[in-house]
C-alpha positions as CSV (number, residue, x, y, z in Angstrom):
1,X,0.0,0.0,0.0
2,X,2.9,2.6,0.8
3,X,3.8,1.8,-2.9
4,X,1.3,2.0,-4.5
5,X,0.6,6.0,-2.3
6,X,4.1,6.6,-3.2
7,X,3.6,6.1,-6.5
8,X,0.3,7.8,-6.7
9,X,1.8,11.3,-5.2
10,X,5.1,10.8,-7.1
11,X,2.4,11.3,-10.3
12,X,0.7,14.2,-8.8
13,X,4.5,15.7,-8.1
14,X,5.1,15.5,-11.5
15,X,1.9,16.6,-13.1
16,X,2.2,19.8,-10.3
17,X,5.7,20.1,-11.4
18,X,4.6,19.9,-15.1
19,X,1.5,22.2,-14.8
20,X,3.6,25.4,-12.8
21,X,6.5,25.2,-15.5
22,X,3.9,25.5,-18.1
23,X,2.5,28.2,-16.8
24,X,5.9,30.0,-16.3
25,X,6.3,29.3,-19.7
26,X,3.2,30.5,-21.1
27,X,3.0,34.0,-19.0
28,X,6.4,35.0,-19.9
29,X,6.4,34.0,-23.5
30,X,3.3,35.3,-24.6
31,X,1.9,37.4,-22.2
32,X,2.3,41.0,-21.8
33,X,3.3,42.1,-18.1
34,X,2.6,46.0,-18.4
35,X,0.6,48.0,-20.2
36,X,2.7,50.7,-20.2
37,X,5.0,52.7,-22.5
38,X,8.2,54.3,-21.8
39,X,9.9,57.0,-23.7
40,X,12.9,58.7,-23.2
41,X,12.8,62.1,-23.7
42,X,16.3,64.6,-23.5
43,X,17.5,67.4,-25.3
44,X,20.8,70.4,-24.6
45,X,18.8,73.4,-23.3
46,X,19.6,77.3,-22.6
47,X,18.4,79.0,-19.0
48,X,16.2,75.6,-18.2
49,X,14.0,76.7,-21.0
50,X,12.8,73.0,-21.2
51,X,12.7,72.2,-17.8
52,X,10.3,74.9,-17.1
53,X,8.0,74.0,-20.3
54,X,8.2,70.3,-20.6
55,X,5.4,69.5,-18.7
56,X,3.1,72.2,-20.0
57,X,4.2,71.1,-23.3
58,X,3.2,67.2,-22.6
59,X,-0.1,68.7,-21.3
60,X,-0.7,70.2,-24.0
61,X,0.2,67.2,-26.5
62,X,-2.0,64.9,-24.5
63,X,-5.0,67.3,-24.8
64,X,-4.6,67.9,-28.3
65,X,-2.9,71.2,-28.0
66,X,-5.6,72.5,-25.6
67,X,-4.4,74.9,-22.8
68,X,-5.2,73.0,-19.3
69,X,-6.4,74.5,-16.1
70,X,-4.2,73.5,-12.7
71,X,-7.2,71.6,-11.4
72,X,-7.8,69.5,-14.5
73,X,-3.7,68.9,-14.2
74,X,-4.5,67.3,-11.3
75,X,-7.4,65.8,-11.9
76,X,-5.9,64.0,-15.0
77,X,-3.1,61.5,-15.2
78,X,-2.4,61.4,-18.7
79,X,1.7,60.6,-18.2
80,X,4.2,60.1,-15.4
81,X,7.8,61.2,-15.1
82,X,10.0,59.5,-13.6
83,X,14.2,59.8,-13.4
84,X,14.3,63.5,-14.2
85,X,17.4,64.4,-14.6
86,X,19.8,67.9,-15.5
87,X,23.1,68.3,-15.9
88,X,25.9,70.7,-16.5
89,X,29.0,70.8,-17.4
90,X,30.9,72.5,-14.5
91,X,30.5,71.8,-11.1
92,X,31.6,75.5,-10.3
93,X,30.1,78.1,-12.9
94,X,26.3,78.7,-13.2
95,X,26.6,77.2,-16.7
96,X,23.3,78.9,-18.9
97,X,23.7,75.1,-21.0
98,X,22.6,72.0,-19.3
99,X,21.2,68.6,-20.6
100,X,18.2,67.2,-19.5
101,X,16.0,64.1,-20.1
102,X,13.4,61.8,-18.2
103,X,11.6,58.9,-18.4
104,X,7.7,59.8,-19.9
105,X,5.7,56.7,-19.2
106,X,2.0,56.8,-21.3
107,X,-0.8,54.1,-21.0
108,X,-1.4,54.5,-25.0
109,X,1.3,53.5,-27.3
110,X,3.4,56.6,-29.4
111,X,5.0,56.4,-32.4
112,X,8.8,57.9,-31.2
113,X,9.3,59.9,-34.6
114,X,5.6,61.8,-34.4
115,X,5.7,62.3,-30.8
116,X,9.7,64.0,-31.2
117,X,8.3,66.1,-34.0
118,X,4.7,67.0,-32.5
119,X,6.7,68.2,-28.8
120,X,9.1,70.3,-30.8
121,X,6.5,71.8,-33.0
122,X,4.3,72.8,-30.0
123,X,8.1,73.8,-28.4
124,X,9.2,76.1,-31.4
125,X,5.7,77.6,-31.8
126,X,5.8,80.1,-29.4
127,X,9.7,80.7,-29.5
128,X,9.2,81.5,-33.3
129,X,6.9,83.8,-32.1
130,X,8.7,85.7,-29.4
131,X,11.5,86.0,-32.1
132,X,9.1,87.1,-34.7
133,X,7.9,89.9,-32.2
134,X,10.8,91.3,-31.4
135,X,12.4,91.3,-34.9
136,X,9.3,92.8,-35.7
137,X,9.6,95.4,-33.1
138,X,13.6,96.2,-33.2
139,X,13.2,99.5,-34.1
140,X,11.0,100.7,-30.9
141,X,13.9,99.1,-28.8
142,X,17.1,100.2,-30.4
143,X,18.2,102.7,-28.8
144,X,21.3,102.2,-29.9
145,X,20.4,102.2,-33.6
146,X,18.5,105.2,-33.1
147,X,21.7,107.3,-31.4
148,X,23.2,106.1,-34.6
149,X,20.8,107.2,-37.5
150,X,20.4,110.4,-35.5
151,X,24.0,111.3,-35.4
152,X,24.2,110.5,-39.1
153,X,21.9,112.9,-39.9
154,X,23.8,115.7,-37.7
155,X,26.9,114.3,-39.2
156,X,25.5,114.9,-43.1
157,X,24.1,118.5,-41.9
158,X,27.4,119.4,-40.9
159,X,29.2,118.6,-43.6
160,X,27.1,120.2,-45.6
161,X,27.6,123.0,-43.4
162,X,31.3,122.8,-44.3
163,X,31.0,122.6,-48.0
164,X,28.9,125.8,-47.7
165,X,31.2,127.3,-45.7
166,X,34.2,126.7,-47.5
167,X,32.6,127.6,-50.8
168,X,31.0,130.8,-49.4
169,X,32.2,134.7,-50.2
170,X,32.4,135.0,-46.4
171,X,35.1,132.2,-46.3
172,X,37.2,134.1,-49.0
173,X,37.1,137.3,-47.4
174,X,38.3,136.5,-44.3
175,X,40.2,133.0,-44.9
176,X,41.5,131.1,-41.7
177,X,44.9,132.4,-40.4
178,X,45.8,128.0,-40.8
179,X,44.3,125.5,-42.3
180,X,42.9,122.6,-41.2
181,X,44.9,120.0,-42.4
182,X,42.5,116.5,-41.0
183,X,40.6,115.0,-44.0
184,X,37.3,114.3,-41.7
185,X,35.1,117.5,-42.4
186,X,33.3,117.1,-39.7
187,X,36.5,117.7,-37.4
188,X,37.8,120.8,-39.7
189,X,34.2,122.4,-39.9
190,X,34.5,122.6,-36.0
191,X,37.8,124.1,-36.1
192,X,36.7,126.9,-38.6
193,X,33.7,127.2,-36.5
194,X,35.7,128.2,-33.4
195,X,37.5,130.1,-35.3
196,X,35.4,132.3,-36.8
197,X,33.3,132.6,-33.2
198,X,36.1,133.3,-31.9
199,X,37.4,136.3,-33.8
200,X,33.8,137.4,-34.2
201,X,33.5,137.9,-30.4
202,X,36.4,139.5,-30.2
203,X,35.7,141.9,-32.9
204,X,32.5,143.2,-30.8
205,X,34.9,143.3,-27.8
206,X,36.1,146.8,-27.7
207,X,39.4,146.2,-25.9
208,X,40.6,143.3,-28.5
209,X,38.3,144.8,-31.6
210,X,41.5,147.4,-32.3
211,X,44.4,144.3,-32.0
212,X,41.7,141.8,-34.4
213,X,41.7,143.9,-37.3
214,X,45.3,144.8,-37.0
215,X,45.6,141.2,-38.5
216,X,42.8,142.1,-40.8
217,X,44.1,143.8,-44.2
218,X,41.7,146.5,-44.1
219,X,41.7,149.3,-46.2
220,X,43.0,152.9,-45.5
221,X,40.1,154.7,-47.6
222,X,38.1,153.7,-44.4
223,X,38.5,154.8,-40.9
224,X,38.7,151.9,-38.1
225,X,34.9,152.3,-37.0
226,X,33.8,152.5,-40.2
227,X,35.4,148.7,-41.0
228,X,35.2,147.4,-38.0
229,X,30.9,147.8,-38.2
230,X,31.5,146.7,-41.7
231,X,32.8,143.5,-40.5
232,X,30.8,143.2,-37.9
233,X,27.4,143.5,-40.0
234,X,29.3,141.0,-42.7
235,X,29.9,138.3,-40.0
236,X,26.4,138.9,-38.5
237,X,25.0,138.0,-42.3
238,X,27.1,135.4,-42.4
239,X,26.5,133.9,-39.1
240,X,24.7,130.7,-40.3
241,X,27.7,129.7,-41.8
242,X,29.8,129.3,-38.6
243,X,27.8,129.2,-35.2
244,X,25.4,125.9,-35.1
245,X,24.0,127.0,-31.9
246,X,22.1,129.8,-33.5
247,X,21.2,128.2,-36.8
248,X,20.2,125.2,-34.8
249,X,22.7,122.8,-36.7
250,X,23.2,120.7,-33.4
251,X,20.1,120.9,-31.1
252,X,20.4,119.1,-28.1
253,X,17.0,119.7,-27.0
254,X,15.6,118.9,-29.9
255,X,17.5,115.5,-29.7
256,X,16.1,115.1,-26.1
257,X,13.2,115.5,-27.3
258,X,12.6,113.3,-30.3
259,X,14.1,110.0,-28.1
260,X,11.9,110.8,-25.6
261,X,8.7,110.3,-28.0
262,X,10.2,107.2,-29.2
263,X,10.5,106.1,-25.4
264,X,7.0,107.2,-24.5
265,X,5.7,105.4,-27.8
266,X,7.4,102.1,-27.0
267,X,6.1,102.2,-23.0
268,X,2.5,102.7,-24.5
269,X,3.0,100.2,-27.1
270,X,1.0,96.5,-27.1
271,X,4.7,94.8,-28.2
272,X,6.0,96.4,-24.6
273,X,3.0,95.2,-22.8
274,X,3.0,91.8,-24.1
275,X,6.8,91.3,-22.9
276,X,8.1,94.5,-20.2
277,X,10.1,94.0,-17.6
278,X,9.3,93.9,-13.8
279,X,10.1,97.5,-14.0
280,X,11.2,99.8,-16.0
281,X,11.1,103.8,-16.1
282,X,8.0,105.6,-16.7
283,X,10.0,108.8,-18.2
284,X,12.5,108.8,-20.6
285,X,16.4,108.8,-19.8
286,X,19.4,107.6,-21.8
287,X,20.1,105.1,-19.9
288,X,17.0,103.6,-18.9
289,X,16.1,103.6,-23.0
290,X,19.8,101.5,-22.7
291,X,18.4,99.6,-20.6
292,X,15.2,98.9,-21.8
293,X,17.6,97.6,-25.6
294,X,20.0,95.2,-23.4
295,X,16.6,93.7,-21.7
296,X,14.6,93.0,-25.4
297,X,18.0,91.7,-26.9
298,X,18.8,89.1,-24.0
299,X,15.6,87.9,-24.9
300,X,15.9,87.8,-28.5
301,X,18.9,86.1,-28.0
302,X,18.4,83.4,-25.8
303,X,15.0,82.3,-27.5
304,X,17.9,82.1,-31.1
305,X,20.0,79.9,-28.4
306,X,16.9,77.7,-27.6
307,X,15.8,77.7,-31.4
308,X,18.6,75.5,-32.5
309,X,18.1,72.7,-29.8
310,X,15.0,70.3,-30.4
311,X,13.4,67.6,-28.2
312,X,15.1,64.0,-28.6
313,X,12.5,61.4,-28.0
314,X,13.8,57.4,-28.1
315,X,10.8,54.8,-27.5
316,X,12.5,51.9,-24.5
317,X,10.8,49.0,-26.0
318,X,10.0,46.2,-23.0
319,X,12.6,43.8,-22.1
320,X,11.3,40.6,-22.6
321,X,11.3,38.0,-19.5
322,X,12.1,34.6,-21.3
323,X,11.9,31.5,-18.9
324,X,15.3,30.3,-18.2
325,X,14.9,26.8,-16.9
326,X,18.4,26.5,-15.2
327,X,17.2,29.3,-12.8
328,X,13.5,29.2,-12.6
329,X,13.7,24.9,-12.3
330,X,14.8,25.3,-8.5
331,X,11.7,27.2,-8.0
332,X,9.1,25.5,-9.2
333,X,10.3,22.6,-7.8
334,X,10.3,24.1,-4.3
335,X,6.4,25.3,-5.4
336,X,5.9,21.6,-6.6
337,X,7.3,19.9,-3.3
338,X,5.3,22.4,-1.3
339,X,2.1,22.0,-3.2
340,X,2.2,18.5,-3.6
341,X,2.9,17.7,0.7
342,X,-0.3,20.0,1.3
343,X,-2.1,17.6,-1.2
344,X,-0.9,15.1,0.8
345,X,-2.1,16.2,4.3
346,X,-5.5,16.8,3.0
347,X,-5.7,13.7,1.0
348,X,-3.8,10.6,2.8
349,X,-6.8,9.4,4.4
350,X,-9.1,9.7,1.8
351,X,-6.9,7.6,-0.8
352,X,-5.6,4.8,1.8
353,X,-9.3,3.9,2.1
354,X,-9.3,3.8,-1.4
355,X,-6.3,1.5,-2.0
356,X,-7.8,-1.1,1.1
């Protein structure tokens, strides 16, 4: 009788032994253990650009490019991150570069290519667009530009200024005791200008009036007083030629003036609205128009920076679990042995009754 039960749960060892490693077999084999998807997502970035936007950017995916409230952030679990991760070069400097990339785990399966190039569309959208606006808008910002054009314009007036002056009747009376030997007009028309301001002053100054014309080849058929108002009313005529202060040639008020409607139209402007500073001045100085120049162009060039460096997406296809039987037969066999001595217990006295 001990045989024969020997026998008898020797079979039902081996059938439990057979039915478990089956099993094993089967579920890792064929069927799927998650149904999940992980993708790994990185990409070089500028100021943690990314890092701030990524998730708004997922949001946004996910919802087919609608915007989401907080609460229906939270409400919905569309993806998980996991393993975030950023890193800089230097361990020191407060490196504007840095890498980052993270695990984005899904419930729905992506295809890696469309997904890369739908984040970086809905990435580059609005960059293109804060480039856009202030390429757009440059010249309300550029101070500097403006300095420039506007000192052009001076520039050309006074060397026109020179030519006239040079060319004039005036010039040939009373030529320049030296010459001015620089080839830049603009520097030679301001030393004939001091020049001729100079000895024009003088001439009304009675105690240096009588030493000024004794340079001046006058003639004798006239008496001092007589040439000396001559002169006077000549140089008075001629006055444009010589003094920009009173013809105007180089108002600074005027110049004060005209940048401080281009800083009071830029302030009121939608463009300015849409990106200003935390603060700024509310009237108009050279420096804070400066300011306001380095502020837009930091801007403009960090989102060029950011432009060039795109979203890297890499699908982590499931590792499969094939059964190994070296190191899953130990196992199963210690399942087996287990299952088959509860049988036992439960079942000894049913099956010597049956073997009597």
């Amino acid at each position: 009788m001990k045989l024969k039960l020997a026998t008898l749960y020797s079979f039902f060892f081996i059938l439990i032994f057979v039915i478990f490693s089956s099993l094993n077999f089967f579920y890792k084999s064929f069927i799927k253990v998650s149904n999940t998807y992980t993708y790994t997502i990185s990409g070089e970035q500028y100021f943690g650009f990314k890092d701030r936007s990524l998730t708004d950017i997922l949001y946004k995916y996910f919802s087919k490019k609608k915007n989401i409230s907080e609460r229906e952030k939270k409400l919905q679990t569309l993806f998980i991150i996991e393993k975030k991760n950023i890193k800089v070069s230097s361990l020191t400097l407060n490196q504007a570069k840095s890498i980052i990339s993270l695990d984005l785990i899904t419930k729905n399966y992506l295809d890696e290519n469309e997904f890369e190039e739908s984040l970086n569309n809905i990435y580059f959208e609005p960059i293109k667009k804060i480039m856009n606006d202030l390429e757009s808008n440059n010249k309300k910002y550029n101070f500097s530009a403006m300095l420039n054009d506007y000192e052009k314009k001076i520039n050309n007036k006074i060397i026109d200024a020179y030519d006239n002056l040079i060319n004039s009747k005036f010039f040939t009376n009373y030529p320049p005791d030296r010459d001015c030997n620089y080839a830049d007009k603009i520097i030679c028309y301001d030393f004939y200008t001091k020049y001729y301001l100079n000895l024009y002053y003088s001439l009304k100054d009675t105690k240096l009036s009588k030493s000024v014309l004794g340079k001046l080849d006058f003639t004798k058929d006239k008496t001092e007083t007589e040439y000396l108002i001559e002169i006077l009313s000549d140089f008075e005529k001629n006055r444009y030629l010589f003094d920009n202060y009173n013809t105007e040639l180089i108002d600074y008020n005027k110049r004060e003036i005209n940048f401080e409607e281009k800083y009071d139209k830029l302030i009121k402007s939608d463009f300015f609205r849409e990106y200003m500073p935390k603060s700024y001045c509310l009237s108009y100085s050279m420096s804070c128009f400066k300011n306001l120049e380095i502020y837009f162009n930091e801007i403009l060039i960090q989102h060029r920076l950011e432009s060039e460096l795109p979203f890297n997406v890499i699908y982590n296809k499931p590792k499969k679990s094939n059964f190994n039987f070296k190191n899953e037969t130990p196992v199963i066999l210690g399942i087996s042995i287990t299952a088959t001595y509860i049988f036992f217990i439960f079942t000894k006295r049913f099956f010597r009754r049956k073997i009597k």
